[in-house]
C-alpha positions in Angstrom: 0.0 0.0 0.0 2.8 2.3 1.1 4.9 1.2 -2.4 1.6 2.4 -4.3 1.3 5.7 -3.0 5.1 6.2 -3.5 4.7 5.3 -7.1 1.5 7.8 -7.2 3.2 10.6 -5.5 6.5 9.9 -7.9 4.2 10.3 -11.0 2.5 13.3 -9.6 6.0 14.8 -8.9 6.8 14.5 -12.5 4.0 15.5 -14.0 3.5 19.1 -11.8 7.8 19.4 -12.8 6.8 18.8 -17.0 3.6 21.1 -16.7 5.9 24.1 -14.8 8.6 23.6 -17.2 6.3 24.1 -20.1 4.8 26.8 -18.8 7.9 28.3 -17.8 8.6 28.2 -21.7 5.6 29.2 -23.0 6.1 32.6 -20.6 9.7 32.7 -21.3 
C-alpha cells in the first residue's frame, strides 16, 4: 500500500515538474 502511494506521488511529482517547465517556456 505504502509502495503504491510512493509510485502515485512519484508520477505526480513529474508531471507538476513537466507542466511548470512548459509553462515556464511558453512565458519565457
Amino acid at each position: 500500500m505504502i509502495k503504491i502511494f510512493g509510485v502515485i506521488l512519484c508520477a505526480f511529482s513529474i508531471i507538476v515538474f513537466c507542466g511548470s517547465a512548459l509553462t515556464g517556456q511558453e512565458i519565457s
